[in-house]
Structure formats: C-alpha cells, structure tokens
N, C-alpha and C positions, 0 to 999 in steps of 0.2 A: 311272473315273467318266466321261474323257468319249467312252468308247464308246457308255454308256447315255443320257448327255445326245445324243448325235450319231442313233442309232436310235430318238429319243424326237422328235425333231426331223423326221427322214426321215418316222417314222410320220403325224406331224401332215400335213408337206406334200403325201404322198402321198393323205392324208385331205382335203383339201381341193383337187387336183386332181383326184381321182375326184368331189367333189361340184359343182367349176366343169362338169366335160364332160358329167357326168349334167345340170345345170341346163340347160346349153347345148342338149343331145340334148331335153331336155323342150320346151324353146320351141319351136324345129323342129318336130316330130312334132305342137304345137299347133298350130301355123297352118299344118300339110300334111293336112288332114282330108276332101278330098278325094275318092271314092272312084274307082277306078282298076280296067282292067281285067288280069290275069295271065293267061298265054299258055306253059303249058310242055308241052313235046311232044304228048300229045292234050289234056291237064288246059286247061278255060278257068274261070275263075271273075270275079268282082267282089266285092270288098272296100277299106273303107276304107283309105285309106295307111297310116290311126292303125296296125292293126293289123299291116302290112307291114313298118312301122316298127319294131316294138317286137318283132314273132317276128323280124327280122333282128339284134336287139340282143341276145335271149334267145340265139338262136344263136350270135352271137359270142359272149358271155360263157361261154358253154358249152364253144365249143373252148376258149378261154382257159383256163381251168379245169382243162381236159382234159391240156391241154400244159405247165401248170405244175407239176399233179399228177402228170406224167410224167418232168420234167425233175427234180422233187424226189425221185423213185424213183430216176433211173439215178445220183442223187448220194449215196447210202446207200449 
C-alpha cells in the first residue's frame, strides 16, 4: 500500500513541478517578444524571440523524449 501511496505522491509533485517551470518558461517568453536577428552559417533571418523561445523548448522536449524512450528500451 505504501508503494502506491509513495508513486501517487511522486506523480502529483512531479505534476506540479512540470506546471511551476512551464508557468515560469511562459512569463519569460511573455515579456521577451522582441524580435531578433539569427545568423547561422550563410542562413540570416528575423523573427520574434516568442518564436526562438518556444522552437528551442519544442526541441528540447523532443530530445528528452527521445532519450527516455531510449533509456526505457535498453531497460527491457
């Protein structure tokens, strides 16, 4: 009983610090609206930071995903 109390627990906290860093990442990205110029080998463009922001957020969530779904394979 209190495995499921203890993972019932972990779930909630872990659920509520994924919604503090997300809330925190939102206010940020609000008041960075900006727009800004990028400079990568010949590529140059302008876009707002909003967007900078949020495809570097998309990306990380991405490998993460990537590498957990990988770490939960070689453990099978």
């Amino acid at each position: 009983m209190k495995t499921t109390e203890t993972k019932n627990g972990f779930k909630q906290l872990k659920t509520a610090v994924i919604i503090m860093l997300l809330s925190i990442f939102m206010i940020f990205i609000l008041q960075n609206t900006q727009v800004v110029d990028i400079k990568f080998l010949f590529w140059q463009m302008s876009l707002s930071r909003v967007i900078l922001l949020l495809g570097a957020l998309l990306i990380g969530v991405l490998v993460g995903l990537f590498f957990g779904w990988e770490a939960s394979q070689k453990r099978k």
